[in-house]
C-alpha positions in Angstrom: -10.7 39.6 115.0 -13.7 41.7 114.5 -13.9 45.2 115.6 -15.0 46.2 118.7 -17.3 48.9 120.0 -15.5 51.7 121.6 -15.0 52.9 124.8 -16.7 55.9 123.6 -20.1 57.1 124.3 -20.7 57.3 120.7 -22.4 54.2 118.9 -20.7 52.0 116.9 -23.1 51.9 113.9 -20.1 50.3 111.7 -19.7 47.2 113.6 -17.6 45.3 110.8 -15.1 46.7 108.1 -16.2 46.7 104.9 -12.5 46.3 103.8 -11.2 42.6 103.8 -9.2 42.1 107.4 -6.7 39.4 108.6 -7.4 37.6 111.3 -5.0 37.6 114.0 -3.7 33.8 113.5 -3.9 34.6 109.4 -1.9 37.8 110.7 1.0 35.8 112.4 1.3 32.9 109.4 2.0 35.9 107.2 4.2 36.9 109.2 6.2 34.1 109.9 5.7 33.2 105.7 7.6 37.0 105.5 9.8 36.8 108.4 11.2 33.5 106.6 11.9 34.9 102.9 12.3 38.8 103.1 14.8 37.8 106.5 16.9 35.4 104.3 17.0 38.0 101.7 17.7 40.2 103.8 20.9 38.2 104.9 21.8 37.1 101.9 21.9 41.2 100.9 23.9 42.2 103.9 26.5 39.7 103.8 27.0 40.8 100.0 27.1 44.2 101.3 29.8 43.5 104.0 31.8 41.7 101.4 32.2 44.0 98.5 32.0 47.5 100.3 35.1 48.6 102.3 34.7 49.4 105.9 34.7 53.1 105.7 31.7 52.7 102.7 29.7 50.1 104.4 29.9 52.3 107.7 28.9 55.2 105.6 25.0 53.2 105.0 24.8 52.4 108.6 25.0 56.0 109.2 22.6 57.3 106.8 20.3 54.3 107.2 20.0 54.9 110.9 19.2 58.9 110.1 16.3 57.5 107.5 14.9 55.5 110.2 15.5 58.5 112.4 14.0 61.0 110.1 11.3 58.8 108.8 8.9 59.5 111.9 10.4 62.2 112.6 9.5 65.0 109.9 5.7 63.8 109.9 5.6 64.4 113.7 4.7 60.9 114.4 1.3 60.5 112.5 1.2 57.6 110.5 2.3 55.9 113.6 -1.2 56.6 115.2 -2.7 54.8 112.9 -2.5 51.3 114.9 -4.4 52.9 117.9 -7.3 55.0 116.0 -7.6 53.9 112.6 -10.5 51.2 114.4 -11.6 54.3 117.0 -12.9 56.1 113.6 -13.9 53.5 111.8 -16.0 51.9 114.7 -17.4 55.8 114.7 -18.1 56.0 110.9 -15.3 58.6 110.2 -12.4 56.6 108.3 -12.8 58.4 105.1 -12.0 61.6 107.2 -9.2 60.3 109.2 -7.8 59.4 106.2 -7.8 62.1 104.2 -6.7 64.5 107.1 -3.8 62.3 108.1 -2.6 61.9 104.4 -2.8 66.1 103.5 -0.8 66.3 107.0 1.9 63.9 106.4 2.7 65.0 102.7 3.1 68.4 103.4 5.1 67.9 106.5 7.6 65.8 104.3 8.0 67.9 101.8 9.0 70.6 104.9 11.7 68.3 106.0 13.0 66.4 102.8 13.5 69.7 101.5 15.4 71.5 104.6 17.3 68.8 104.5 17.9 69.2 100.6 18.9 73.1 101.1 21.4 72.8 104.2 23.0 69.2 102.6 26.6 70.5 104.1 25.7 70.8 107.7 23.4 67.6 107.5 26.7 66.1 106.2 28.9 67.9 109.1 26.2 66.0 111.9 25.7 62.6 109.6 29.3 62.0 109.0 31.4 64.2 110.8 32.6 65.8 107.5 31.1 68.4 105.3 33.0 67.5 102.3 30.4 64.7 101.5 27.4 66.7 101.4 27.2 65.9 97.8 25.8 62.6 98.9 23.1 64.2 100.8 20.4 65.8 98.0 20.4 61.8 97.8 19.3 60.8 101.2 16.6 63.5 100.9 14.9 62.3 98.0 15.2 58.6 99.3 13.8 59.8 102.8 10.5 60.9 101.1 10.3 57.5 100.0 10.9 56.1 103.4 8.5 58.2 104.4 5.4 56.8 101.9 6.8 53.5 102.6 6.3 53.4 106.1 3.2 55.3 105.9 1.3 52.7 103.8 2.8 50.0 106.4 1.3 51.7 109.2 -1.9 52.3 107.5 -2.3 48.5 106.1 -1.1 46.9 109.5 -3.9 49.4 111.6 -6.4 48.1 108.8 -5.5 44.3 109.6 -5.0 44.0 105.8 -1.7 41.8 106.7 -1.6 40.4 102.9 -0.9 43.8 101.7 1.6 44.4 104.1 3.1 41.0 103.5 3.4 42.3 99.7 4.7 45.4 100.2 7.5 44.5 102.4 8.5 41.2 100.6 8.6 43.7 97.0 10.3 46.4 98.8 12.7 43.8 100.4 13.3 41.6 97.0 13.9 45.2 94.8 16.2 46.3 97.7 18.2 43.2 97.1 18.4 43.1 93.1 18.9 46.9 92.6 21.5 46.8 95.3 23.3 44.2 94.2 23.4 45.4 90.4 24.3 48.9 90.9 27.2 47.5 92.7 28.0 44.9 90.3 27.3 47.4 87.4 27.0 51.1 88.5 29.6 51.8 91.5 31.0 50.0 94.4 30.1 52.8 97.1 27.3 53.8 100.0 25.6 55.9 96.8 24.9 52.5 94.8 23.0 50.9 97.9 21.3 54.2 99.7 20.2 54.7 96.0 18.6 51.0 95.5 16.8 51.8 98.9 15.0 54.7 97.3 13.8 52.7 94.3 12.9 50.3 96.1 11.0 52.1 98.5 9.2 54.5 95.4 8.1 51.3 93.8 6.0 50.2 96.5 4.8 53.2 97.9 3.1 54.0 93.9 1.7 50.2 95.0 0.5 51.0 98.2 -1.5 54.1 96.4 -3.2 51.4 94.3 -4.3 49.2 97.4 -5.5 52.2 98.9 -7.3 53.9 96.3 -9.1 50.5 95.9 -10.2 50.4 99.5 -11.1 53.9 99.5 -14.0 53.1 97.4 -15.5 50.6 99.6 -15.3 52.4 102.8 -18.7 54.2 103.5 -19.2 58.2 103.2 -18.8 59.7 106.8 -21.8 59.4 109.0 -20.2 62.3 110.9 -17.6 64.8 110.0 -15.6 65.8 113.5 -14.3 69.2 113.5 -11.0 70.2 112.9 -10.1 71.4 116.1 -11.8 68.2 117.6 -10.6 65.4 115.8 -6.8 66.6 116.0 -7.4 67.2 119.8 -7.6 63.6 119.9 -5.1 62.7 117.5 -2.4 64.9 118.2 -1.4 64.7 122.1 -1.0 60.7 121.1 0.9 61.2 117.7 3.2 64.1 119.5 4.4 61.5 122.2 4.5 58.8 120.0 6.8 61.6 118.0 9.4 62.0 120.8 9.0 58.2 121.6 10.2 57.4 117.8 12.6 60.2 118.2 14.4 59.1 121.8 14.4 55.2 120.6 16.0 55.7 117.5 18.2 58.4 119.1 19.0 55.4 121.6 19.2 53.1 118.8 21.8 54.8 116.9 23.3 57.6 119.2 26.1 55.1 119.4 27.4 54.9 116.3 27.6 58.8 115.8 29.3 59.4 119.3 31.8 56.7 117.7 31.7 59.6 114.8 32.0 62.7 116.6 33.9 61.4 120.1 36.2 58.9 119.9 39.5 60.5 118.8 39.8 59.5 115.3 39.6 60.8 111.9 36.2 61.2 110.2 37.5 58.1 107.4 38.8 56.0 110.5 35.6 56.6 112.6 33.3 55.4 110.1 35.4 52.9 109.1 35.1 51.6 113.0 31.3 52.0 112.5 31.8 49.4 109.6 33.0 47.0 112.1 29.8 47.8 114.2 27.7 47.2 111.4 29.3 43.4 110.4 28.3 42.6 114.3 24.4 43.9 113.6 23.8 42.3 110.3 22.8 38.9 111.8 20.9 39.9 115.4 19.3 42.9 113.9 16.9 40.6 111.6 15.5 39.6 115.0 14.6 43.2 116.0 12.8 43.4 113.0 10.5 40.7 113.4 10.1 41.4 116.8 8.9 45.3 115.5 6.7 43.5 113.1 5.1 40.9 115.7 4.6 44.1 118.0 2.8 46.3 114.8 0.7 43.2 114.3 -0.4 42.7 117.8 -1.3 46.2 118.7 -4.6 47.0 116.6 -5.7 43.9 118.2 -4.5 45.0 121.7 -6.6 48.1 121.1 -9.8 46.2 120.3 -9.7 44.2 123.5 -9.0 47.5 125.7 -11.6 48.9 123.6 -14.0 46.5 124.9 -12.1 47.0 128.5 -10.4 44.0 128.6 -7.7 45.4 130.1 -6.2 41.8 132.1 -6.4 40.3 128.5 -4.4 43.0 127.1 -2.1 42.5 130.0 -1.9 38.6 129.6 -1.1 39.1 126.0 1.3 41.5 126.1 3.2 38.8 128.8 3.1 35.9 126.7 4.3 38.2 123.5 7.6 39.3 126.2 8.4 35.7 127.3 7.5 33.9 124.1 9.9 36.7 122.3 12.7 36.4 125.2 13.0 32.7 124.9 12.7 32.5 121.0 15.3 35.3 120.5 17.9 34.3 123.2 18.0 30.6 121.6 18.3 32.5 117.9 21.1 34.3 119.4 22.7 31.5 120.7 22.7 30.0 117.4 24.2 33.3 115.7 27.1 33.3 118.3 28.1 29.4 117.3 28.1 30.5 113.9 29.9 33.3 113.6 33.3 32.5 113.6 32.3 30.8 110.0 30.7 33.7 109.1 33.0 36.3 110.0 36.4 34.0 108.4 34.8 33.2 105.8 31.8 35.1 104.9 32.9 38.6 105.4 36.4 36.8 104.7 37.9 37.9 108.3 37.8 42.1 107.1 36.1 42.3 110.1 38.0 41.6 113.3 36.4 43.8 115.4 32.8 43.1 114.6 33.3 39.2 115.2 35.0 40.5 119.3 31.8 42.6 120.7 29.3 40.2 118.5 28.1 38.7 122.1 27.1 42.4 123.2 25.5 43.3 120.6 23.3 40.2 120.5 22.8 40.7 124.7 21.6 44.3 123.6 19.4 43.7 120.5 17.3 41.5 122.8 17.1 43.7 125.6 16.1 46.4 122.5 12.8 44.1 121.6 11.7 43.2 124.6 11.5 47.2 125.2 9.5 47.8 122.2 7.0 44.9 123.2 7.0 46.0 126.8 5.9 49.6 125.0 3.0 48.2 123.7 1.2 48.2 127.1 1.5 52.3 127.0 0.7 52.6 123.4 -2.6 51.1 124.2 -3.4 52.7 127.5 -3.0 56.1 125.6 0.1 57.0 128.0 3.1 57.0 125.3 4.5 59.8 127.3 5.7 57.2 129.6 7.0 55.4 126.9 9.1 58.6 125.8 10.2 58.9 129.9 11.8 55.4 129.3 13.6 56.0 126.2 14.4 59.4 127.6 16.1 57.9 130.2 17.5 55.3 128.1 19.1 57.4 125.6 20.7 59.4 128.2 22.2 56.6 130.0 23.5 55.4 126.9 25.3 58.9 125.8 26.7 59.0 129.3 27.9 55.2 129.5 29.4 55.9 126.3 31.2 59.4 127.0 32.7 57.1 129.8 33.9 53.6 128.0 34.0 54.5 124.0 37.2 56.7 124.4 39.4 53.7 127.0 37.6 50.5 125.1 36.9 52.1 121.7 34.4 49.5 120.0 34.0 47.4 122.6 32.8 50.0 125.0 30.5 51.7 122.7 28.7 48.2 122.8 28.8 47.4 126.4 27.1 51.1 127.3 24.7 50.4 124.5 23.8 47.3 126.2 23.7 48.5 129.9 22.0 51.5 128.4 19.1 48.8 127.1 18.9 47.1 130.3 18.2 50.2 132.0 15.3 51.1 129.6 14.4 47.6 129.7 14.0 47.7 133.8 12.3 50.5 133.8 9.4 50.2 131.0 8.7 46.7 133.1 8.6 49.0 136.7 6.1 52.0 135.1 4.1 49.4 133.3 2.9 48.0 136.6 2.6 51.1 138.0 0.1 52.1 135.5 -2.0 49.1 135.8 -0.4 46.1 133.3 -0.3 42.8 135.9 3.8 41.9 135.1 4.1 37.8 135.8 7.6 36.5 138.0 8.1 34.6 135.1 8.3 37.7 133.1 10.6 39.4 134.8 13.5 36.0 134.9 13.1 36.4 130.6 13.5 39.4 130.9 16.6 39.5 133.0 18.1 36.4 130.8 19.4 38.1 127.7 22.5 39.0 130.2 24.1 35.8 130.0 24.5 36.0 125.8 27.1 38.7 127.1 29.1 35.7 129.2 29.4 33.5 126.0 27.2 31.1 124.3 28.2 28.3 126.3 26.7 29.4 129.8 23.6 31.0 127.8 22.8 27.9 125.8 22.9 25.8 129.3 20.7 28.2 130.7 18.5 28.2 127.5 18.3 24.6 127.4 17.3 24.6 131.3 14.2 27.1 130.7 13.1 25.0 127.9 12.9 22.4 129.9 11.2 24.1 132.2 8.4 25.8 130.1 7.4 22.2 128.0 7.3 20.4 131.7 6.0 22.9 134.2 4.1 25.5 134.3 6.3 28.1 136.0 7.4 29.7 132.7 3.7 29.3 131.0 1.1 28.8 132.7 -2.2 26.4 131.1 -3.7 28.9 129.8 -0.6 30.4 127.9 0.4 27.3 126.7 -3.3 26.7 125.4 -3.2 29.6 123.3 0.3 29.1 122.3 -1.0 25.2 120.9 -4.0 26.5 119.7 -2.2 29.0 117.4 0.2 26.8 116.4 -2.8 24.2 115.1 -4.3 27.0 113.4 -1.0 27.8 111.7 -0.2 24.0 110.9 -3.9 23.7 109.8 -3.6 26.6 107.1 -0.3 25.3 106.0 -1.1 21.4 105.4 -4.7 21.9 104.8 -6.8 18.8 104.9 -7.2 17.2 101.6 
């Protein structure tokens, strides 16, 4: 899609990049090309991981690897994650060389602030991480592989804004493929321990952030001098209010994403080795539904530079037609993979993580009811990311997160696992419900049909018997009516698949 002019009274005198773009249907081919061989790596790697590490090791990476995706956005205050909604407002305005450079000072000398607090107080990051300050030799570690998550998702961000979608598909199908190989060697060859693999991640990550560099020092050459250069004061005026929310938004999701796990650390009863070892359990039940959070993250990063075009332009129905299908084509799509996940897992579980985790394999169909509810939120966020009102989006994860520590304080210590995972998913309907109630309130036109995907995910919870009979029901429904998609949807949703099936079996 070509860039739009802005909604601003400035000109657009740059109406087309002069960097290569994807288009949007070249976008989602990648994507799907990706989703297919970095998510079967991906398996493949954390069903290796679940077999070889002992519970109390393998809960040990959850831990930290939820704090990197925690810290990631955190100690750079949310900037690169700005990128998707104004990297094509400066560009369209001629001052992309600016932005960039600005943005790039910011964010390296904000992480070097917070990789190396984190570096100087190692025992009480270990104290909050693990419940234990006796492994704070581990944590010098997760600094240095944090700056690499932070250049890693920094080049992401920046490629996905630019619609450059085949260096993104690099980067992440490198970063996931060295992940993989230097994981599985240092375990094989090095030590059988969290170290080995939080270790691999920091390689792999410092590998493709020195090739991210590259890309953009190559496009940096091509983009044109700045026609104007905003002041400081002005251009981070209009940066900043949006990065600061989209700050606490990162923060309260990924609190809500992982609070969880460290109330299971720091409030269920039992010792620091037993606790994580419990959040080892927890981790065998996420290592299958999680891919699907993941690509539904990735769909969302693709879809909202292109979102932002058409508001530009103030096409603000199309925006909220989009971001409908997106939420009912995701619901449907990710309810039937999660059926399929729930048939399989007794295999999986006996004889794949060769039964060493019991308790993963009991509160699998919760975690799959929540990990649903959890994308649906994030596409449903999209709508506030483009309307410039992420505050609201930090309102729902606000609320979310706070449901989910109370829900929690109340069922973790009587259920234990169980009930950690049942408030996690009440917690996620709740934040679910209410990003769908503010959305219209602020404008976004939410269809009925919307709302019944929406409120399906409930019956993965019940079993995968009475979800696949339901699943199998709305199927019907959406290829033979048009009370699930309407002509138009289904017209796009044809038309993209032609183009996909046209630019995989092209005509000879």
């Amino acid at each position: 899609m070509s860039a739009a002019s802005s909604a601003d009274s400035t000109p657009n005198v740059h109406g087309d990049p002069t960097y290569q773009t994807t288009s949007l249907a070249e976008s989602m081919l990648l994507l799907a090309l990706l989703t297919v061989f970095q998510r079967g790596i991906g398996f493949v790697r954390g069903v290796l991981f679940c077999r070889w590490l002992d519970a109390d090791q393998l809960g040990m990476w959850d831990l930290v690897f939820g704090f990197l995706m925690l810290a990631g956005p955190l100690v750079v205050l949310g900037i690169p994650g700005s990128f998707g909604r104004y990297v094509e407002h400066f560009r369209q305005k001629g001052q992309l060389r600016t932005f960039l450079a600005r943005t790039t000072i910011a964010t390296l000398a904000l992480s070097a602030v917070g990789c190396g607090a984190l570096f100087l107080f190692h025992d009480e990051a270990a104290l909050l991480l693990f419940g234990d300050s006796s492994l704070g030799a581990i944590i010098p570690l997760v600094a240095l592989t944090l700056a690499m998550v932070v250049g890693f998702n920094y080049f992401i961000e920046l490629f996905i804004a630019m619609r450059q979608m085949r260096m993104v598909s690099a980067l992440q199908f490198i970063n996931s493929v060295l992940f993989a190989a230097i994981g599985i060697g240092l375990l094989m060859a090095y030590e059988v321990s969290a170290r080995s693999v939080i270790l691999s991640y920091g390689v792999a990550c410092a590998v493709t952030v020195i090739l991210g560099a590259f890309m953009l020092a190559r496009d940096w050459r091509s983009l044109p001098l700045c026609s104007e250069v905003p002041a400081q004061n002005e251009f981070w005026r209009k940066l900043l209010p949006f990065a600061a929310w989209l700050w606490a938004i990162n923060l309260l999701s990924n609190l809500f994403e992982v609070v969880d796990r460290y109330m299971i650390v720091h409030f269920s009863g039992l010792s620091p080795e037993h606790s994580i070892a419990l959040v080892g359990d927890y981790h065998s039940s996420r290592v299958v539904p999680w891919l699907m959070v993941a690509v539904a993250n990735l769909f969302g990063g693709i879809l909202l530079p292109h979102l932002s075009a058409d508001w530009e332009r103030g096409e603000k129905r199309e925006v909220s037609r989009q971001i409908n299908l997106l939420i009912k084509v995701a619901a449907m799509v990710m309810v039937g993979g999660a059926v399929a996940i729930a048939i399989s897992a007794p295999f999986l579980f006996e004889y794949v993580f060769q039964g060493k985790y019991v308790g993963g394999l009991h509160v699998l169909p919760w975690t799959l009811t929540y990990c649903v509810w959890y994308s649906l939120t994030g596409c449903a966020m999209l709508y506030f990311c483009v309307a410039e009102k992420t505050h609201i989006g930090a309102i729902v994860y606000g609320i979310g997160l706070a449901a989910n520590v109370a829900l929690n304080a109340l069922l973790l210590p009587p259920l234990g696992l169980t009930g950690a995972v049942i408030a996690t998913a009440l917690a996620n309907a709740i934040a679910i419900g209410l990003a769908m109630w503010l959305s219209r309130r602020y404008g976004m036109e939410i269809e009925r049909s919307t709302l019944l995907l929406v409120a399906f995910p409930l019956l993965l919870g019940l079993g995968w018997p009475v979800a696949l009979i339901a699943w199998g029901v709305l199927l019907w429904l959406a290829l033979t009516t048009t009370w699930l998609f309407d002509a138009e949807e289904k017209k796009t949703l044809l038309g993209g698949l032609d183009v996909l099936l046209k630019r995989i079996r092209p005509a000879s």
